[in-house]
C-alpha positions as CSV (number, residue, x, y, z in Angstrom):
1,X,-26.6,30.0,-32.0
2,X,-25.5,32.9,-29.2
3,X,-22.3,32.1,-27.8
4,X,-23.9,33.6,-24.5
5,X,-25.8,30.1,-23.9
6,X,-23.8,28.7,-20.8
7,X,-23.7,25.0,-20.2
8,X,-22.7,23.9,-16.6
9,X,-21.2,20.1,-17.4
10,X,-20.6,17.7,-14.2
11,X,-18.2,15.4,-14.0
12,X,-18.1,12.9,-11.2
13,X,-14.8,11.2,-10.7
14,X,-13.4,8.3,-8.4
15,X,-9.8,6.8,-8.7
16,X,-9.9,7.9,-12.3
17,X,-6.2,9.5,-12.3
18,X,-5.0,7.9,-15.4
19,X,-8.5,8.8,-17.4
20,X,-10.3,11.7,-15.6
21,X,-7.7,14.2,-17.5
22,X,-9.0,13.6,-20.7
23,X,-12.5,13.7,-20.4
24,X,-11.9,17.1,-18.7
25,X,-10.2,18.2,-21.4
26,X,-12.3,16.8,-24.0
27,X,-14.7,19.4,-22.5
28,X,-12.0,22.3,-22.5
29,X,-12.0,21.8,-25.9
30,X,-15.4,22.6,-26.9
31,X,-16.2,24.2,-30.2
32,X,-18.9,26.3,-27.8
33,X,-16.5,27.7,-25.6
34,X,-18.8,29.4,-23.1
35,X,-18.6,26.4,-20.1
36,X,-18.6,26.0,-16.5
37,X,-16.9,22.7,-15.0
38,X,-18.1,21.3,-12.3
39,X,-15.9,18.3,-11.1
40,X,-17.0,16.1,-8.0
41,X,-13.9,14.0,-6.6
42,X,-15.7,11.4,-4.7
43,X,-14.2,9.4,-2.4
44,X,-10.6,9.4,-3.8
45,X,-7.6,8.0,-2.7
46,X,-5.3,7.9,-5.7
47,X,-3.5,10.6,-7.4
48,X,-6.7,12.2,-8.9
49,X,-6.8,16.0,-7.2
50,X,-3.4,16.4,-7.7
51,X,-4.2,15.4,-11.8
52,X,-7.2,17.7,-11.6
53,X,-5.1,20.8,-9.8
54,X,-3.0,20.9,-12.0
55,X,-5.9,22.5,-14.8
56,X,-5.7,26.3,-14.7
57,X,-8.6,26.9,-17.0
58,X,-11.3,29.5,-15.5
59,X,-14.1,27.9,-17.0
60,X,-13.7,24.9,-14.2
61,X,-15.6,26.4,-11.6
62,X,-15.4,23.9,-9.0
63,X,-13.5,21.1,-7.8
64,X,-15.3,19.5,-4.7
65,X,-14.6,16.4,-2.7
66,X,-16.8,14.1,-1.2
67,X,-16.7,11.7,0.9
68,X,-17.0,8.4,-1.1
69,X,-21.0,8.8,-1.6
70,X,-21.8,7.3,-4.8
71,X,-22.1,8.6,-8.4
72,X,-25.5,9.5,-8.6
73,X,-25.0,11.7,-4.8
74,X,-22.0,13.1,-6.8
75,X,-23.7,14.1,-9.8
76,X,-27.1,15.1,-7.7
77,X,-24.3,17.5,-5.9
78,X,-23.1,18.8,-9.0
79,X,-26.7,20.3,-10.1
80,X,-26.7,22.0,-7.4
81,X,-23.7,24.1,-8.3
82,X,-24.9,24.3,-11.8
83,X,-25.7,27.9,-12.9
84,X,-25.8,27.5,-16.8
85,X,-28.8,27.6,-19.1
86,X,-28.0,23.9,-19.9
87,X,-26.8,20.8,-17.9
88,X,-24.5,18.5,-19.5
89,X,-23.1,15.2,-18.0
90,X,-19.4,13.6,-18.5
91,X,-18.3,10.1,-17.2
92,X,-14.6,10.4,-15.9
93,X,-13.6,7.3,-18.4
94,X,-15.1,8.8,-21.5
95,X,-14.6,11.7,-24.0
96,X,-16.7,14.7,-26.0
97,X,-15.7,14.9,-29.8
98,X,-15.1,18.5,-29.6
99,X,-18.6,19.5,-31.4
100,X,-20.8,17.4,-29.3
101,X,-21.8,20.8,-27.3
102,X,-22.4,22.9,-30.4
103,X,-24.5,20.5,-32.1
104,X,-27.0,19.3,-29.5
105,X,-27.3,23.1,-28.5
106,X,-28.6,24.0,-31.5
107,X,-31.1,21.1,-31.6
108,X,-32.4,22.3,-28.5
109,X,-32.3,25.4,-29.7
110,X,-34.7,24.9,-32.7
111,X,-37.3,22.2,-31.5
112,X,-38.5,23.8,-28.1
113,X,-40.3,20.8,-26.9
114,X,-37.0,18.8,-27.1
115,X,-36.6,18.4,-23.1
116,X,-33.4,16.3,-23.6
117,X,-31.1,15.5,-26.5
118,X,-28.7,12.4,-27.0
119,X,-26.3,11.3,-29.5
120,X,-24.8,8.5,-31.5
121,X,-21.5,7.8,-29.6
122,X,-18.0,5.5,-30.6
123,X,-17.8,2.8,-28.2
124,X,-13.9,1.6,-28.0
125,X,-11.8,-1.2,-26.4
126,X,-8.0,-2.0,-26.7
127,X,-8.8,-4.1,-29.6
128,X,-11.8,-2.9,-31.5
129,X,-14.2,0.2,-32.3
130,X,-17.8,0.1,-33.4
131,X,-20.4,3.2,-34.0
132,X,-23.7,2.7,-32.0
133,X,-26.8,4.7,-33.6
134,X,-29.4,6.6,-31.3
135,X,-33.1,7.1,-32.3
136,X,-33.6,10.3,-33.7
137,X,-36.7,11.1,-31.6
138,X,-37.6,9.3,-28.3
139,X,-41.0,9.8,-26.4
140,X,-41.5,8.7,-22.7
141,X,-43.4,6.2,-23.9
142,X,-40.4,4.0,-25.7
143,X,-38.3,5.1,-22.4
144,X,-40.9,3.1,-20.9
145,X,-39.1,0.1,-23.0
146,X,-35.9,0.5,-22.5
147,X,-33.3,3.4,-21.8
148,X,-33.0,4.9,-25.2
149,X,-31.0,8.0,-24.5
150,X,-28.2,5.8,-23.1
151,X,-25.3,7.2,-21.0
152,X,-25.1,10.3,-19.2
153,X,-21.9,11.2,-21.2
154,X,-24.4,11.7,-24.5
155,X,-27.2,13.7,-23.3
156,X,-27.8,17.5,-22.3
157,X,-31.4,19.0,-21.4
158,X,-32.4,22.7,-20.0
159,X,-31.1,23.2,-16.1
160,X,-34.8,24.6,-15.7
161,X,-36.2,20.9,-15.9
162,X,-32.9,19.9,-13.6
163,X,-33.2,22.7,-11.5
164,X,-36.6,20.4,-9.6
165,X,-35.0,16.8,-10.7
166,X,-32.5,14.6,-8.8
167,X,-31.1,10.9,-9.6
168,X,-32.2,8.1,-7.2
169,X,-28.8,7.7,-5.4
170,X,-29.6,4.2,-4.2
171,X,-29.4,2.6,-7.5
172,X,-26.2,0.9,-8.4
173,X,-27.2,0.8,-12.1
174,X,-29.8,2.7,-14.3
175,X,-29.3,5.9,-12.7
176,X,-29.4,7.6,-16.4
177,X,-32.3,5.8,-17.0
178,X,-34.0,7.2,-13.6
179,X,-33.0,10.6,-14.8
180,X,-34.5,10.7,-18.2
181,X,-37.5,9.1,-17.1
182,X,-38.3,11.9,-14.7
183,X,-37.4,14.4,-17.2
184,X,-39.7,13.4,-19.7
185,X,-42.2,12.6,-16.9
186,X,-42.0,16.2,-15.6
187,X,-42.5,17.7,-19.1
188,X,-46.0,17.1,-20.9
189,X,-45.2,16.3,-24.7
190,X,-41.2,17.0,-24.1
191,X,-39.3,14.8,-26.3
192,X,-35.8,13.6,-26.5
193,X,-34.5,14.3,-29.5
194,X,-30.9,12.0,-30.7
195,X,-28.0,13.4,-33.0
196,X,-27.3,10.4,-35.6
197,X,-23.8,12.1,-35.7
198,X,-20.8,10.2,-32.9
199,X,-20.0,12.7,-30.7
200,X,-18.8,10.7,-27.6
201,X,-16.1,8.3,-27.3
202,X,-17.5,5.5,-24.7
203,X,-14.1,3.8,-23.8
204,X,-14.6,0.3,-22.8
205,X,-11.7,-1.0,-20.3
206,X,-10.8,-3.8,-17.6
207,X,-11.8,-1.8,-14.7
208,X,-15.4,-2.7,-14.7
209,X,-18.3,-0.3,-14.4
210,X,-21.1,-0.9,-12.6
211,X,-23.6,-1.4,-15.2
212,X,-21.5,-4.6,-16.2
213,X,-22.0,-6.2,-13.6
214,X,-25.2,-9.2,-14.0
215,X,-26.2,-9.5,-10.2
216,X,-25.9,-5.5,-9.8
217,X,-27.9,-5.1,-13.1
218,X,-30.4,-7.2,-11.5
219,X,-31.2,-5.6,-8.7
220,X,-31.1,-2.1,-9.9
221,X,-33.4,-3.0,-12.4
222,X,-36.0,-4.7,-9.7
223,X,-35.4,-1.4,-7.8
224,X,-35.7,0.6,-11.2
225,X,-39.3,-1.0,-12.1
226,X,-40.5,-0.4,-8.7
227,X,-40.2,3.0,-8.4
228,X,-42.0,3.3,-12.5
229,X,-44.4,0.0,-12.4
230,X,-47.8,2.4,-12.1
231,X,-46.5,3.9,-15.3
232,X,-46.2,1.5,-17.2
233,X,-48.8,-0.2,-19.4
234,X,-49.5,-4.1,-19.8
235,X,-47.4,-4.7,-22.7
236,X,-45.0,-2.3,-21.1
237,X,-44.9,-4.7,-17.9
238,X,-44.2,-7.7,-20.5
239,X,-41.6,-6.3,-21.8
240,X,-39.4,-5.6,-18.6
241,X,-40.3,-8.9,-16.9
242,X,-39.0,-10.4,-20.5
243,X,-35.8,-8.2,-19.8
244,X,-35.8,-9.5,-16.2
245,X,-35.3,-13.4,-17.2
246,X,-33.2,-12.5,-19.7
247,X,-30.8,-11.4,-17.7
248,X,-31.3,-13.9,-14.8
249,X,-30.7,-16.0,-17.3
250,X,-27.3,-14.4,-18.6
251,X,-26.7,-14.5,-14.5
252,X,-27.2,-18.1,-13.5
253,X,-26.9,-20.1,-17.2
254,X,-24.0,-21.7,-16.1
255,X,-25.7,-23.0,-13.0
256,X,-29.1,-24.0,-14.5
257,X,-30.5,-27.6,-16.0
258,X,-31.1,-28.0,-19.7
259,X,-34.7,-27.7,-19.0
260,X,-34.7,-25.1,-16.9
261,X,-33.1,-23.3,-19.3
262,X,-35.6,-24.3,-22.1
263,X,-38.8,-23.3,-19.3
264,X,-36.8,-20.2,-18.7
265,X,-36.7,-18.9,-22.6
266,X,-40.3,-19.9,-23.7
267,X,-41.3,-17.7,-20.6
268,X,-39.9,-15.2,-21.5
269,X,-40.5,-15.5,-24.6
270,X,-44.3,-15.2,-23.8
271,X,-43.6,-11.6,-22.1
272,X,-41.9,-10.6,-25.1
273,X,-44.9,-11.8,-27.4
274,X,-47.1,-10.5,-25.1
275,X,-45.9,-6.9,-25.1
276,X,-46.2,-6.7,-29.0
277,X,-42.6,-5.3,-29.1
278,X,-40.9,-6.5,-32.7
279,X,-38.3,-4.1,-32.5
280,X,-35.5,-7.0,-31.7
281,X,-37.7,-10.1,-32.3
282,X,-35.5,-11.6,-34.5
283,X,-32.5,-10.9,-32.0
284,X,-33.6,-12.5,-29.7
285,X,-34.9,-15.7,-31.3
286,X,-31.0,-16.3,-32.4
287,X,-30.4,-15.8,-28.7
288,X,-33.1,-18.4,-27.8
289,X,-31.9,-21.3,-30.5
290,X,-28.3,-21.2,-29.3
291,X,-29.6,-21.2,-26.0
292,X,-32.0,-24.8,-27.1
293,X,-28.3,-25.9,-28.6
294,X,-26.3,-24.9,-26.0
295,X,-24.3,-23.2,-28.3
């Protein structure tokens, strides 16, 4: 692989002080050395520019603020300023094992119609560590399911498919998902293509991300199927509206009758049967009986 390939990575950050150094220089540290940073300080009003002035590295091309306008605004900004043959995407909380750019390079490099590529990532907490698989190969048809590529922090695809793309900045989760769907929208028989090998840290801590959060979940993912619903097939409807109760359910089970409970999961349940999708069948009928226990 040329070491002439640039990749432009963009990092949004916001009151990250204490974290925002490492994932910058998790990037610094790049077995493919040949990097352009773009860091977006958005809306901060904690110690983070001075942290992030105090980097002399070249290869950190720009260090803009703006004016608190949301993550996917930020990274939408940072596209713009992108130049490289590649577009790579960081989370301010999380870290690159220092191969992740080689590897997924090169398996862009030798499948051409890989339009994105993901990874296999370590998810860690204060008290525990677990490795989380990707699929090897994912078509727009299983995005259609569920958001297989995961995180921004894992994927990188070809700045000439960014280059016409932007994130929906109204959504307050699944703004990844947004993103890979139009890139594998935009590109007839592109694939994404996953590295079974971890090569991001995904730190779990207290201060919550968005995409924890039930209520916000709920209406981003409302929002989310709106803007895809004529895409999607029957069984492909099922499926989400099964997602949907699901998590109304996760968001109001403290506040719901026995019974509703019981109406709720055999609804469901029908979506899910319904969509002919046994991927997590048995999953979720564990889920279901401790629900009918109240366990």
């Amino acid at each position: 692989m040329s070491s002439s390939i640039l990749v432009s990575v963009v990092i949004p950050t916001h009151n990250r002080a204490g974290k925002v150094l490492n994932a910058v220089n998790s990037v610094l540290n790049q077995t493919h050395t040949n990097l352009e940073v773009i860091i977006i300080a958005d809306g901060c009003t904690d110690a983070t520019i001075e942290v992030l002035k105090s980097l002399s590295d070249s290869r950190i091309k720009h260090v803009i603020e703006t004016p608190g306008v949301g993550g996917g605004a930020a990274r939408n900004f940072g596209l713009t300023r992108a130049t490289g043959d590649y577009v790579a995407f960081l989370d301010d909380d999380d870290e690159w094992m220092p191969q992740k750019t080689t590897v997924q390079l090169s398996l862009l490099q030798k499948y051409p119609n890989t339009k994105l590529v993901s990874c296999s990532y370590q998810e860690v907490s204060e008290t525990s560590s677990r490795s989380i698989s990707c699929l090897e190969v994912i078509t727009v048809e299983d995005l259609k399911y569920r958001n297989y590529p995961g995180s921004f922090s894992f994927c990188m695809m070809p700045r000439s498919i960014s280059m016409n793309l932007s994130i929906n900045p109204e959504l307050r989760a699944c703004q990844d998902w947004d993103m890979w769907m139009k890139v594998l929208l935009s590109a007839p028989k592109g694939i994404c293509r996953g590295v079974k090998e971890s090569l991001v840290q995904y730190n779990i801590h207290e201060a919550s991300r968005l995409s924890t959060s039930s209520s916000g979940r709920i209406s981003a993912r409302y929002q989310f199927l709106r803007s895809y619903w004529d895409e999607l097939s029957a069984s492909q409807r099922d499926f989400q509206l099964y997602e949907l109760l699901k998590l109304k359910r996760s968001e109001y089970f403290s506040q719901l009758s026995y019974l509703t409970k019981v109406r709720m999961y055999f609804k469901a349940l029908r979506h899910y049967q319904k969509s002919g999708y046994d991927q997590q069948f048995r999953r979720y009928l564990s889920l279901g009986t401790k629900l009918l226990n109240l366990s």
